[in-house]
Backbone of each chain as ProteinMPNN parsed JSONL, in Angstrom:
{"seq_chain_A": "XXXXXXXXXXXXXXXXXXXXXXXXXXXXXXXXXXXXXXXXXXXXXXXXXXXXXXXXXXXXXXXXXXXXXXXXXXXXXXXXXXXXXXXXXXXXXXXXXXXXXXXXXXXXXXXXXXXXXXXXXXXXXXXXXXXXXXXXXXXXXXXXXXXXXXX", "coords_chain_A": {"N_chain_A": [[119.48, 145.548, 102.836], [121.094, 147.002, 104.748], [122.245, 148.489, 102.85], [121.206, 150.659, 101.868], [118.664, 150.917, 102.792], [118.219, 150.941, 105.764], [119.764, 153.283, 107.054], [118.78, 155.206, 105.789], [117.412, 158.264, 106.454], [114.606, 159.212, 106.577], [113.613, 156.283, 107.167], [114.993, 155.661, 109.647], [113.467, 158.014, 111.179], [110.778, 157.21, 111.051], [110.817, 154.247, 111.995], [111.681, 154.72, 114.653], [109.709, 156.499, 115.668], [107.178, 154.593, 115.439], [107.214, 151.953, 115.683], [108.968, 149.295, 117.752], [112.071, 148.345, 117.004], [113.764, 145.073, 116.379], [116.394, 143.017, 115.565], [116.921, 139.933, 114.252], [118.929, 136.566, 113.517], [118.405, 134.927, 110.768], [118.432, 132.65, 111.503], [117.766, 131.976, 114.131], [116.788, 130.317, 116.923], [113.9, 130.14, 119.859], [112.607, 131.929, 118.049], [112.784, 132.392, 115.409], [111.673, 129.747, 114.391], [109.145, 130.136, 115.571], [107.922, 131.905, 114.344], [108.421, 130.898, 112.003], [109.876, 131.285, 109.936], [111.496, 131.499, 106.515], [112.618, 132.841, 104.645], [114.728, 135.035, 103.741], [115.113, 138.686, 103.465], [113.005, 138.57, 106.089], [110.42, 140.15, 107.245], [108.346, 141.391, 110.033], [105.565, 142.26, 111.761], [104.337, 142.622, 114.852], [102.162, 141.965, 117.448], [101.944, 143.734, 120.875], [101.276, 141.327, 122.921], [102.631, 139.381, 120.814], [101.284, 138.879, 118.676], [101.494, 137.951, 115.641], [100.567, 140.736, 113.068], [101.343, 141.209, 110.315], [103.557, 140.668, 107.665], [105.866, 140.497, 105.582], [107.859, 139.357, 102.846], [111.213, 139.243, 101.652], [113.18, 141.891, 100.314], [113.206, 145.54, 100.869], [113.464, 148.694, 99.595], [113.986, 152.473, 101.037], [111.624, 153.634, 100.139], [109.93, 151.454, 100.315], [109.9, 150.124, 102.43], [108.582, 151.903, 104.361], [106.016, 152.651, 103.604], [105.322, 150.153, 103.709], [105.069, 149.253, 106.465], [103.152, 151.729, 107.268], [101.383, 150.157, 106.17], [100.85, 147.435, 107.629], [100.379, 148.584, 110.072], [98.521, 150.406, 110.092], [96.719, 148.547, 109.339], [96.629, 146.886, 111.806], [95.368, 148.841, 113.438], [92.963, 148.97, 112.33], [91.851, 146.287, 113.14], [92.452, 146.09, 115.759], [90.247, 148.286, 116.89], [90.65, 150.642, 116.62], [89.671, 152.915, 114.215], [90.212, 155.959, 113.742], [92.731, 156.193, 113.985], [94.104, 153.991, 112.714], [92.582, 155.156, 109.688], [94.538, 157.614, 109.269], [97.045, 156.651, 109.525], [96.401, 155.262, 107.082], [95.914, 157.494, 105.181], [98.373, 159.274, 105.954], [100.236, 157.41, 104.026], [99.212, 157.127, 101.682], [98.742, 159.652, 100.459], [101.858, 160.53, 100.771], [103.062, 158.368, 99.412], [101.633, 157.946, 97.173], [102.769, 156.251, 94.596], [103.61, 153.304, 95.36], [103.289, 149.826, 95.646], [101.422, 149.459, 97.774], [100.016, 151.345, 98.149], [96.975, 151.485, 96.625], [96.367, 149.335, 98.26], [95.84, 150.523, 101.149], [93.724, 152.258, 100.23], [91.486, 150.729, 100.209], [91.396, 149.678, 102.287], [91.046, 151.787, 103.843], [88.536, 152.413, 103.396], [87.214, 150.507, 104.58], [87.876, 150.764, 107.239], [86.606, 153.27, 108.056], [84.322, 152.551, 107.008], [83.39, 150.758, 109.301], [83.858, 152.086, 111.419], [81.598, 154.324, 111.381], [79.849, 152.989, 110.207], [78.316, 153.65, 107.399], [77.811, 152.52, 104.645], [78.752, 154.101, 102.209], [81.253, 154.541, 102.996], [82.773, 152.316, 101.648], [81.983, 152.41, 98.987], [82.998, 155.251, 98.51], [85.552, 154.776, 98.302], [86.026, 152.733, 96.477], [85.313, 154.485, 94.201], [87.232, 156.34, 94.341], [89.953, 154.675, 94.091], [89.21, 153.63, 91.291], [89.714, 155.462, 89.996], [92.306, 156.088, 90.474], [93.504, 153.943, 90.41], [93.104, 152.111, 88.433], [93.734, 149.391, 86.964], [94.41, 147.908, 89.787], [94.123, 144.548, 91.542], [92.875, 145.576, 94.151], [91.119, 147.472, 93.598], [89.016, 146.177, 92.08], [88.135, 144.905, 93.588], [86.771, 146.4, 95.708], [85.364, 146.475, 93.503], [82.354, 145.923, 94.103], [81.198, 147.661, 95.715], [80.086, 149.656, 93.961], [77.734, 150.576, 93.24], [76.13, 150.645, 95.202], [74.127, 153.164, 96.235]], "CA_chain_A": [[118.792, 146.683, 103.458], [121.603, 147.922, 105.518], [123.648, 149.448, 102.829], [120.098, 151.851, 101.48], [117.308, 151.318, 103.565], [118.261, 151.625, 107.075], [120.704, 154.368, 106.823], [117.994, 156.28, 105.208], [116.683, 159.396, 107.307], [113.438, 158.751, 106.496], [113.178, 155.247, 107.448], [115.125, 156.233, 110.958], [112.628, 158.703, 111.954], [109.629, 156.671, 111.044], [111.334, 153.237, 113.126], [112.173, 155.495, 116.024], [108.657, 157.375, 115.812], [106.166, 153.883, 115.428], [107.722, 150.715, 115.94], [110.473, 148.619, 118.479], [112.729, 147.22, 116.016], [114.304, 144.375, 116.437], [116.58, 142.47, 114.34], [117.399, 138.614, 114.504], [119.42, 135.976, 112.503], [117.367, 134.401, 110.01], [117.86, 130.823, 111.966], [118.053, 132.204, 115.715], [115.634, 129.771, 117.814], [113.048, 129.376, 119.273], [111.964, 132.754, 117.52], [112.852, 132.111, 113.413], [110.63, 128.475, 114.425], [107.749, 130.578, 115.999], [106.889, 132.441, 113.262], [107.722, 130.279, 110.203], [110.868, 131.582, 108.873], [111.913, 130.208, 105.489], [113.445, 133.338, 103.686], [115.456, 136.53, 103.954], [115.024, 139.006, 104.735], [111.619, 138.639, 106.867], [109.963, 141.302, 107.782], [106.878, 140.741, 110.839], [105.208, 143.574, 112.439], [103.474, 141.808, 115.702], [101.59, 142.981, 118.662], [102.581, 143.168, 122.51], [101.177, 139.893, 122.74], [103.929, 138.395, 120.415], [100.996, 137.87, 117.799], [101.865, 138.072, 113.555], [99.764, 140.93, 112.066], [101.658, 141.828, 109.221], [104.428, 140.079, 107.037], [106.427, 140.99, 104.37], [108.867, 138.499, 102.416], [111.927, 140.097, 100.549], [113.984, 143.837, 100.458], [112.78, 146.87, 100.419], [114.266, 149.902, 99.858], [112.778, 153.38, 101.759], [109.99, 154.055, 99.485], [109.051, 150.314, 100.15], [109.594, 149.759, 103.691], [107.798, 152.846, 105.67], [104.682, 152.568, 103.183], [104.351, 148.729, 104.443], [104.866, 149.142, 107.718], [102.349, 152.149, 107.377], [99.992, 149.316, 106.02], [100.332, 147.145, 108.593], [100.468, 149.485, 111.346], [96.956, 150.417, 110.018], [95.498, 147.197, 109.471], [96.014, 146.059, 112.894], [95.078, 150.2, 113.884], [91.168, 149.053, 112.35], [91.483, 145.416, 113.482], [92.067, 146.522, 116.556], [88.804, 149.118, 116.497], [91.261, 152.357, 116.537], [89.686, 153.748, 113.495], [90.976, 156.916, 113.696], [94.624, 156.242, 113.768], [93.967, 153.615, 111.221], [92.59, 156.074, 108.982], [95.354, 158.509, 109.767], [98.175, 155.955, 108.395], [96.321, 155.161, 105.39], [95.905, 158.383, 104.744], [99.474, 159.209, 105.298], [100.309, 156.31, 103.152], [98.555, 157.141, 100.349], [99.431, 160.967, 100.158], [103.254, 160.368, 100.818], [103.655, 157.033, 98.559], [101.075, 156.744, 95.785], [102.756, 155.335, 93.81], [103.511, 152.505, 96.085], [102.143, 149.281, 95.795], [100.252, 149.495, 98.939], [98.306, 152.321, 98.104], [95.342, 151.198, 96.54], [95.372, 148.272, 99.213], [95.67, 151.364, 101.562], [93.007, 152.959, 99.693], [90.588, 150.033, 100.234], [91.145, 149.68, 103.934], [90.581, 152.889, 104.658], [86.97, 152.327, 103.514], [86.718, 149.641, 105.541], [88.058, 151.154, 108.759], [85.69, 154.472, 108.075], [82.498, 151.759, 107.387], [83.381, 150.141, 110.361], [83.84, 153.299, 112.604], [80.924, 155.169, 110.946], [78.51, 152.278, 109.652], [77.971, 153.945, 106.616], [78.553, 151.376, 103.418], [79.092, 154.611, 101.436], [82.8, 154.891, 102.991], [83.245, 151.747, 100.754], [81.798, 152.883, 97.675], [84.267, 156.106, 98.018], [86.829, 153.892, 98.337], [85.665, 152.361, 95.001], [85.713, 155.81, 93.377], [88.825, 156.934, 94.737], [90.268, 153.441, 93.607], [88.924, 153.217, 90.05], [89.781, 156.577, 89.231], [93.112, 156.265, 90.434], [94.239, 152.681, 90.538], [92.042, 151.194, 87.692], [93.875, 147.771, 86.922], [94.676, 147.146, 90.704], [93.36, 144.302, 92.117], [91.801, 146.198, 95.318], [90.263, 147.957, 92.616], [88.123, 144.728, 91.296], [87.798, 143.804, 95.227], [86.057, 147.353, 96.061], [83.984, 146.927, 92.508], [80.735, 145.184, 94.083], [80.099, 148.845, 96.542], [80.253, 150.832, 93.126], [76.111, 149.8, 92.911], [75.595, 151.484, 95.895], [73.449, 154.799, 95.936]], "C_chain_A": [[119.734, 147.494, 104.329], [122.597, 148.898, 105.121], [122.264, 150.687, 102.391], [119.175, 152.016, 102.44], [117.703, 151.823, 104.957], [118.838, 152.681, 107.599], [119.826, 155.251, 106.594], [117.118, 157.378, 106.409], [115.41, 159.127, 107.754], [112.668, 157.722, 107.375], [113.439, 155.406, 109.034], [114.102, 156.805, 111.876], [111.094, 157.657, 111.629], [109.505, 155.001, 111.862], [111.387, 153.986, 114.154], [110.725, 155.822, 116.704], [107.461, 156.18, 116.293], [106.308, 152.868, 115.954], [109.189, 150.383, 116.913], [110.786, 148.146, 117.664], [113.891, 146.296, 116.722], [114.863, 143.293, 115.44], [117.608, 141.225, 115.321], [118.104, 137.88, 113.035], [118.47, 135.313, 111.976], [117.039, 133.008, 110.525], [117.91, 130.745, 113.381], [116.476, 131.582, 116.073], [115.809, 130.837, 118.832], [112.526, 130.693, 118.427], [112.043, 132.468, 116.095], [111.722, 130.711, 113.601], [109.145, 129.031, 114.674], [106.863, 131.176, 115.169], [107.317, 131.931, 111.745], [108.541, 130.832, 109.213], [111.501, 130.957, 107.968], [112.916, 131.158, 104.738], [113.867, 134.595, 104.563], [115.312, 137.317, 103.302], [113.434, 139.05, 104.766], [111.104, 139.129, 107.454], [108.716, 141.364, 108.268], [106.596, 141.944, 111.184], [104.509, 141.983, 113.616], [103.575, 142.891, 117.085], [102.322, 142.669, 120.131], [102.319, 141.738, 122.626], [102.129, 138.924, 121.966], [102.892, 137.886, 118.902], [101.071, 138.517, 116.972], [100.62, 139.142, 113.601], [100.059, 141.434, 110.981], [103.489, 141.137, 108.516], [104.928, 140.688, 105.559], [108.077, 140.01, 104.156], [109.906, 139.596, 101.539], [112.561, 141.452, 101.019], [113.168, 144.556, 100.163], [113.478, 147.926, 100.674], [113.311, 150.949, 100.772], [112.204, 153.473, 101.326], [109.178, 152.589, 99.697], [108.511, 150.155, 101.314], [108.271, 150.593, 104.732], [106.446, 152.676, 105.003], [104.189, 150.655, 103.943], [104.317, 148.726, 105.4], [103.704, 150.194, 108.108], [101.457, 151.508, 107.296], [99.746, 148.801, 107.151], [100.006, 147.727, 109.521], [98.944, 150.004, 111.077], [96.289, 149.902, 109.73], [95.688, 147.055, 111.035], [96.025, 147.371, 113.77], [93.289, 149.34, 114.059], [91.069, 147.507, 113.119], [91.048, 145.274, 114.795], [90.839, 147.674, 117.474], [89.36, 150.537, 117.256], [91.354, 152.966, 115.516], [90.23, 154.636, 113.126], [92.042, 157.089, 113.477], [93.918, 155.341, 112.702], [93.793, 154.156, 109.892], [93.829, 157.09, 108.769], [96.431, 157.743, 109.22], [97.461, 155.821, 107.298], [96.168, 156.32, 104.738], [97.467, 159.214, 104.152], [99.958, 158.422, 103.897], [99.968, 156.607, 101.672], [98.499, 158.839, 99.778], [100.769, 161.038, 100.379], [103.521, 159.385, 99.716], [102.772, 156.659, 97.695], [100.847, 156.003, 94.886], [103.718, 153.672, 94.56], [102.668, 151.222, 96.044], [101.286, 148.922, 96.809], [99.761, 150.307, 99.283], [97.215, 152.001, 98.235], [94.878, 149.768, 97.689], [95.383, 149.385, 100.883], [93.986, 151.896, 101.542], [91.671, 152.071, 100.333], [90.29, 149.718, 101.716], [90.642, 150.925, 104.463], [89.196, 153.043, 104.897], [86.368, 151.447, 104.362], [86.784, 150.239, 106.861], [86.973, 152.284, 109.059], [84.391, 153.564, 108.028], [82.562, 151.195, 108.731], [83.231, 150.999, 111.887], [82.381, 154.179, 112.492], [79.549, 153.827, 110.827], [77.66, 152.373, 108.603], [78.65, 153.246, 105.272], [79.321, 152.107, 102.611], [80.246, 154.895, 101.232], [83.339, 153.581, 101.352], [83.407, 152.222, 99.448], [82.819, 154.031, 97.363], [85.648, 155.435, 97.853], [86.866, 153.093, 97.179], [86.024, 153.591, 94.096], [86.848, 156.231, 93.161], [89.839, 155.602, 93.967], [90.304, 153.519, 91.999], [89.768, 154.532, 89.676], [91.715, 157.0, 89.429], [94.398, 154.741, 89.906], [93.384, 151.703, 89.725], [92.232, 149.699, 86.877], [94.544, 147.199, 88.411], [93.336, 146.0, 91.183], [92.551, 144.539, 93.323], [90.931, 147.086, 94.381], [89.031, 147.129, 91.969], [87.657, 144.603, 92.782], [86.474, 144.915, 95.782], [85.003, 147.544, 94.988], [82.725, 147.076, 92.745], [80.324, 146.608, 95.352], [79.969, 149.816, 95.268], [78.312, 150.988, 92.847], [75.363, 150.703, 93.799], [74.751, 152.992, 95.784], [73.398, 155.37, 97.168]], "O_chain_A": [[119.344, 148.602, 104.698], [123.337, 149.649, 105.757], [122.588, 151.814, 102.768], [118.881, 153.117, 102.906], [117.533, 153.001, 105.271], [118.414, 153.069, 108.689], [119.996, 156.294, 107.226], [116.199, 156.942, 107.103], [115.067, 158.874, 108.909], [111.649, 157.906, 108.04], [112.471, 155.336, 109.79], [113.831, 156.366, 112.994], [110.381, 157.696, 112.631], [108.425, 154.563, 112.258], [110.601, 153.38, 114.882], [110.468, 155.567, 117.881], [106.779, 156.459, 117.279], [105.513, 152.639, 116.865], [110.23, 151.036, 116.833], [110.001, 147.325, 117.189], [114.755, 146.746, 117.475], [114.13, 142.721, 114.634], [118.392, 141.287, 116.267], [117.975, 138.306, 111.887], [117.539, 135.031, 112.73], [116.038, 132.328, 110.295], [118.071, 129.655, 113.929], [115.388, 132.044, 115.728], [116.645, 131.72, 119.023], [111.536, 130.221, 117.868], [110.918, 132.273, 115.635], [110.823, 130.74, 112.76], [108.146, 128.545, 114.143], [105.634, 131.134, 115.115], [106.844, 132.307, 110.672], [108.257, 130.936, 108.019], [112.11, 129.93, 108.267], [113.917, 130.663, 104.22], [113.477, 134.989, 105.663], [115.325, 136.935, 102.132], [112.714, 139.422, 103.839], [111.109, 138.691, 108.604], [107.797, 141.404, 107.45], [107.426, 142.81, 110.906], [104.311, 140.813, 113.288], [104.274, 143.801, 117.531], [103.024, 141.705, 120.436], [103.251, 140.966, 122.399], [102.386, 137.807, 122.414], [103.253, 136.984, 118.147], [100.811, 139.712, 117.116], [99.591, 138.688, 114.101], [99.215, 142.158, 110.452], [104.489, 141.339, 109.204], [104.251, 141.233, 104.689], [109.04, 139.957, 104.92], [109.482, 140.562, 100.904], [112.329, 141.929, 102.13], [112.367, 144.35, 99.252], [114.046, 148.157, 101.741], [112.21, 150.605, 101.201], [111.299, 153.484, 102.159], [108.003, 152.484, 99.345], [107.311, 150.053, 101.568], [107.42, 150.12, 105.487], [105.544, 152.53, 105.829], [103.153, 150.211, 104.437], [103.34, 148.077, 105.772], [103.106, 149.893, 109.141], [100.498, 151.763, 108.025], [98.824, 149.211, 107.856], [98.977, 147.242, 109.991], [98.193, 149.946, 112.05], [95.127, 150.307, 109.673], [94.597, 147.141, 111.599], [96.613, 147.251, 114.845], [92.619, 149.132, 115.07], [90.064, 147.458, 113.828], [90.011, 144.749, 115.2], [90.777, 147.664, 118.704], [88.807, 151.247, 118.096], [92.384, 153.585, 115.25], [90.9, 154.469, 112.108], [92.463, 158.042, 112.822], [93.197, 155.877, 111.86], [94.56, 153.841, 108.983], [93.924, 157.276, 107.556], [96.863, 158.285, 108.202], [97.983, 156.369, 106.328], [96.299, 156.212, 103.518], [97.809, 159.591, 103.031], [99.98, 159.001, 102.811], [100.6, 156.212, 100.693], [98.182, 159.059, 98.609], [101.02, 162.18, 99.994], [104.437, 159.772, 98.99], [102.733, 155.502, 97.276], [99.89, 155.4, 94.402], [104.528, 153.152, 93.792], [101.475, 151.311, 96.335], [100.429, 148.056, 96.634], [99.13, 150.425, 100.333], [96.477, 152.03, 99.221], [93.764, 149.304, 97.931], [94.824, 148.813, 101.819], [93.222, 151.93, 102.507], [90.832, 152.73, 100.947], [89.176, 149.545, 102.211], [89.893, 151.014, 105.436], [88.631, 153.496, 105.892], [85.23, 151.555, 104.818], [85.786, 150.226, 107.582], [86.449, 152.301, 110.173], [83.488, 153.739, 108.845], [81.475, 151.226, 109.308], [82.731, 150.696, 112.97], [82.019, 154.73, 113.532], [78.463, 153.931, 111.398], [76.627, 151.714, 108.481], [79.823, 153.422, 104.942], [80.335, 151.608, 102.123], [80.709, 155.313, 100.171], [84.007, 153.897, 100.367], [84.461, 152.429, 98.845], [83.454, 154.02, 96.309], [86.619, 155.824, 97.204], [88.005, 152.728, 96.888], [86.997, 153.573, 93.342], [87.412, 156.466, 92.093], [90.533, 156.069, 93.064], [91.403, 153.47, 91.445], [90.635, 154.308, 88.832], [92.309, 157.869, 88.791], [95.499, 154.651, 89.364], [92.989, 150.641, 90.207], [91.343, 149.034, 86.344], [95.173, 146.143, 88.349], [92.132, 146.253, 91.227], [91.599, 143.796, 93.562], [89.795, 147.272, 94.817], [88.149, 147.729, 91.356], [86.562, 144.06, 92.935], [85.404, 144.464, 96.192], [84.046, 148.31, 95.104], [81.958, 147.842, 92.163], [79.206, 146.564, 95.866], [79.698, 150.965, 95.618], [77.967, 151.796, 91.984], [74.361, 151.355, 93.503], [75.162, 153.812, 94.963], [72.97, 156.516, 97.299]]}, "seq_chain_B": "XXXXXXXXXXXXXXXXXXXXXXXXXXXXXXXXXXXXXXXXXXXXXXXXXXXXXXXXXXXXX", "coords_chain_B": {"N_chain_B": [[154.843, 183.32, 137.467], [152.262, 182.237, 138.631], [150.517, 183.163, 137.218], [151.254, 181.429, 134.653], [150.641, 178.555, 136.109], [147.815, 179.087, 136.72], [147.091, 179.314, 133.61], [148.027, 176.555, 133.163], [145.88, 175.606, 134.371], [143.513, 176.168, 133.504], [143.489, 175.217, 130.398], [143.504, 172.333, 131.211], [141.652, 172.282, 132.618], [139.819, 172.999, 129.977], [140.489, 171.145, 128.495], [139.62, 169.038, 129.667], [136.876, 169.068, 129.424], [135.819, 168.927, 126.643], [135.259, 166.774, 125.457], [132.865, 166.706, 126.138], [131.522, 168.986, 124.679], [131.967, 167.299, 121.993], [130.33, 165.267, 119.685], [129.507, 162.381, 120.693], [130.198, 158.475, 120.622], [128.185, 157.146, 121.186], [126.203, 159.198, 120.825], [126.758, 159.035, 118.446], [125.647, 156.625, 117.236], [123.603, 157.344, 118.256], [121.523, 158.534, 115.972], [120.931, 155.968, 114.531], [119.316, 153.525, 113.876], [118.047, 152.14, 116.535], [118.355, 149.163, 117.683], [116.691, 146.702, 119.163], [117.563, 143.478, 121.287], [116.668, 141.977, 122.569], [113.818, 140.176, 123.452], [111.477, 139.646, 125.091], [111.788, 142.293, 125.936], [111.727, 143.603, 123.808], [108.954, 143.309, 123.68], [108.051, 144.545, 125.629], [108.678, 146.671, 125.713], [106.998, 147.285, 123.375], [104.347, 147.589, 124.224], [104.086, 149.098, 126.709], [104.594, 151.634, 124.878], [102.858, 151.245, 123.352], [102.932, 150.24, 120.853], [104.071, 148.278, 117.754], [106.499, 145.53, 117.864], [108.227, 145.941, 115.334], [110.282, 142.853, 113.246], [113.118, 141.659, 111.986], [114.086, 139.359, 110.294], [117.163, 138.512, 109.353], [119.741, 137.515, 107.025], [123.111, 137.334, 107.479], [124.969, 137.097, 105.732]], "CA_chain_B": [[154.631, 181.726, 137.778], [151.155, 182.208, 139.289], [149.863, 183.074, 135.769], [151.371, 180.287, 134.251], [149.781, 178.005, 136.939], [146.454, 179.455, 136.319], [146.667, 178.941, 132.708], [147.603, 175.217, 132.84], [144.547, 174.571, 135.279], [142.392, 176.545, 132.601], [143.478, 174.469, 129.749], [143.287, 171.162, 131.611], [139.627, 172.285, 132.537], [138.757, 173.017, 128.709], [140.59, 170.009, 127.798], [138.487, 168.131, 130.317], [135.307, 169.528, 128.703], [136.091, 168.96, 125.205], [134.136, 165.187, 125.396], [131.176, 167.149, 126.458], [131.147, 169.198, 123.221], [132.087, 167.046, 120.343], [129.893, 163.86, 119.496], [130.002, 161.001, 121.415], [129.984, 157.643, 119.804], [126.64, 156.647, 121.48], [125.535, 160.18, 119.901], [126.301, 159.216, 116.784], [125.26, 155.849, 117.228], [121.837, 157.775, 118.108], [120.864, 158.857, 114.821], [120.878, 155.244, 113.495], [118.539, 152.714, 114.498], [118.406, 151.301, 117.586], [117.951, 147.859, 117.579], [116.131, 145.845, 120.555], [117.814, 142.547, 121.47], [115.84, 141.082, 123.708], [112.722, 139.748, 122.644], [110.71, 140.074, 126.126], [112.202, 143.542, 126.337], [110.913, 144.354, 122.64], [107.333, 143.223, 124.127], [107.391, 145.016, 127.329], [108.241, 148.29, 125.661], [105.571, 147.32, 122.912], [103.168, 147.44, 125.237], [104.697, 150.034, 127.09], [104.558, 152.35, 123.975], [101.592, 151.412, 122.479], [103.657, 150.161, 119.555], [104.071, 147.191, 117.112], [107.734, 145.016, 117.577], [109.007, 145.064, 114.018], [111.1, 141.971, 114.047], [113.805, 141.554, 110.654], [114.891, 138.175, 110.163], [117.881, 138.492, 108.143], [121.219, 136.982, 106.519], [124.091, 138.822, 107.2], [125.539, 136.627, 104.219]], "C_chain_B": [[153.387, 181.597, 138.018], [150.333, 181.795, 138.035], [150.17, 181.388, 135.275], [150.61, 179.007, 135.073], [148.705, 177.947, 136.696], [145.952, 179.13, 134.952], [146.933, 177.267, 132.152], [146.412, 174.817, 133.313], [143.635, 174.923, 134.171], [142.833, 175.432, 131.298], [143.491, 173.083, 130.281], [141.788, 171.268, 132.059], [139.013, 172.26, 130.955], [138.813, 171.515, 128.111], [140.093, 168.556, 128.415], [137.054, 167.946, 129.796], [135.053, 169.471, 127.526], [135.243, 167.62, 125.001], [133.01, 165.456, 125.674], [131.122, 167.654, 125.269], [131.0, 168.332, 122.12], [131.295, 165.959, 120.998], [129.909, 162.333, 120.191], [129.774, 159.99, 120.35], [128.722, 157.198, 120.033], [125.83, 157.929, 120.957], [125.359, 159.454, 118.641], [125.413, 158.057, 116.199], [122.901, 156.147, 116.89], [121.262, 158.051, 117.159], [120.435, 157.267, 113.892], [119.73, 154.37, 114.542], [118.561, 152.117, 115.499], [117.721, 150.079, 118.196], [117.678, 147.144, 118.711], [117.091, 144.156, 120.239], [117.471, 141.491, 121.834], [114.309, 141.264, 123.387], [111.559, 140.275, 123.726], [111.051, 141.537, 126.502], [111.369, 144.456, 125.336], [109.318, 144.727, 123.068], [106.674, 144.179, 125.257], [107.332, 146.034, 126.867], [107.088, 148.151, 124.068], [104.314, 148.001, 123.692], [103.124, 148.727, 126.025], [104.292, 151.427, 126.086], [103.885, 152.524, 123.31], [102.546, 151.359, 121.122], [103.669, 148.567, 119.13], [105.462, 146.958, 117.24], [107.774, 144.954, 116.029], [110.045, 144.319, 114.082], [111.801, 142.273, 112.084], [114.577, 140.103, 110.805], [116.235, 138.314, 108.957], [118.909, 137.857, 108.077], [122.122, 137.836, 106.559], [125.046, 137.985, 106.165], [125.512, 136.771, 103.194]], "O_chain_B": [[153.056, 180.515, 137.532], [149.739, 180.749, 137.775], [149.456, 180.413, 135.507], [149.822, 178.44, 134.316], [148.263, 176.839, 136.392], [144.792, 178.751, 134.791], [146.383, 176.753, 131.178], [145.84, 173.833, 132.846], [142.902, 174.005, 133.802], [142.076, 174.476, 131.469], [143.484, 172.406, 129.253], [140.925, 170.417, 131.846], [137.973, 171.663, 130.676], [137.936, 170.852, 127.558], [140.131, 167.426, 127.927], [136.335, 166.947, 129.777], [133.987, 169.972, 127.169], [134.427, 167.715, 124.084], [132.089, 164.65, 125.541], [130.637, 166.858, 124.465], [130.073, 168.483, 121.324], [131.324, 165.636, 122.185], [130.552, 161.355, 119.809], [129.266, 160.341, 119.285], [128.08, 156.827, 119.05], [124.673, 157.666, 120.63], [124.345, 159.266, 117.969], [124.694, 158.146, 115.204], [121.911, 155.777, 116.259], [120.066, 157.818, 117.33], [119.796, 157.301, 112.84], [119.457, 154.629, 115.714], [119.376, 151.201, 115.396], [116.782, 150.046, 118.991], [118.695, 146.934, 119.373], [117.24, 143.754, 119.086], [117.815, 140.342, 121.554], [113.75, 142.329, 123.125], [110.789, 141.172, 123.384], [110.48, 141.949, 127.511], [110.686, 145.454, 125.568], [108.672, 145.766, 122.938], [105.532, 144.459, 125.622], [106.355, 146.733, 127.135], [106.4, 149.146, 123.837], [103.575, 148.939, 123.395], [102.097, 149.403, 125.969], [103.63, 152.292, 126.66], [103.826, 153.516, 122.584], [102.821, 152.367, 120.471], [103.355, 147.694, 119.94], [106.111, 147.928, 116.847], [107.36, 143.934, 115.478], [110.942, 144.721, 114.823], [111.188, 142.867, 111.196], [115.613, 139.955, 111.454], [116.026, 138.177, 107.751], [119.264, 137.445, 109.181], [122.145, 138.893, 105.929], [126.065, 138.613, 105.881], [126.207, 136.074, 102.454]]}, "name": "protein", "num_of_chains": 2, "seq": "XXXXXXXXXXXXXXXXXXXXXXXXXXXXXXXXXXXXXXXXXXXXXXXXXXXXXXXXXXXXXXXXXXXXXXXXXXXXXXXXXXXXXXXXXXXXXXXXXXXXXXXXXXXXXXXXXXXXXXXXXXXXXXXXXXXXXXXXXXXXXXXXXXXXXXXXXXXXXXXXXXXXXXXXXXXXXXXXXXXXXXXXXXXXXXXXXXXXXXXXXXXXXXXXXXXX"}
């Protein structure tokens, strides 16, 4: 990653803009023990608190990295119950990188974070639509099938 | 002589000021990532920033 990805403009302004990065040796105690490091390179997102919400095993180049860290960064947006931004990365996310494989699991959160902010099941079901019609052998596609029923 | 005088002090002023124009190395450094070290430091400006630590475990092998 440090002779493509990090170099990359892109990736710069979107580390600089969202996230503290920090980079450790793959066997530097007690931190590589705390969270369960086995491979390289290991890529955590975690909160002030110090706790895991987002992992990623393996390289990624720029088209890989900023779309996952967009994921996580908006899973633990809705987990945390900041809809709005949550929405707001997956949205990015999924108009910058669709073909990305963490679109359509993009795609599927977003319905969740909008049912969850809103209370309306129907965010799911669009999130089914939007899904099938774009991403029709992903599995978030099969996962979002059972709101397609909805009316 | 005066002149002459006058124009070493002026070129020892520009050539004083010449590290203010061009690039510094911590400039250039600035465009690239800047990597946290310190783990309780990452957290404080987490927190601080309303931001997520991305951590990179890696091999430099």
């Amino acid at each position: 990653m440090d002779a493509g990805t990090y170099p990359d403009q892109a990736v710069i302004q979107f580390i600089r803009e969202n996230v503290i990065p920090m980079r450790l040796l793959h066997d530097q105690q007690p931190l590589a023990g705390r969270f369960s490091v086995t491979w390289t390179p290991t890529l955590i997102l975690i909160d002030a608190q110090g706790k895991e919400v987002y992992r990623n095993e393996g390289a990624l180049g720029p088209a890989g990295l900023i779309p996952a860290l967009m994921l996580g960064i908006g899973k633990e947006k809705s987990h945390s119950g900041h809809y709005d931004k949550a929405v707001s990365y997956f949205d990015e996310l999924t108009s910058k990188y669709p073909k990305s494989e963490e679109a359509p699991e993009a795609i599927y959160y977003r319905g969740v974070a909008r049912f969850k902010s809103t209370k309306d099941i129907k965010a799911m079901k669009e999130a089914y639509l939007q899904l099938s019609a774009a991403y029709p052998g992903s599995p978030w596609t099969r996962k979002a099938q059972p709101y397609a029923s909805l009316k | 002589m005066r002149f002459s005088r006058f124009l070493v002090v002026t070129v020892a002023l520009v050539l004083l000021t010449v590290p203010i124009w061009l690039p510094s190395p911590a400039g250039a450094q600035g465009q690239g990532i800047q990597w946290v070290t310190n783990f309780d430091e990452a957290l404080a400006r987490a927190k601080a920033e309303n931001k997520l630590v991305f951590l990179d475990f890696f091999n430099p092998n």
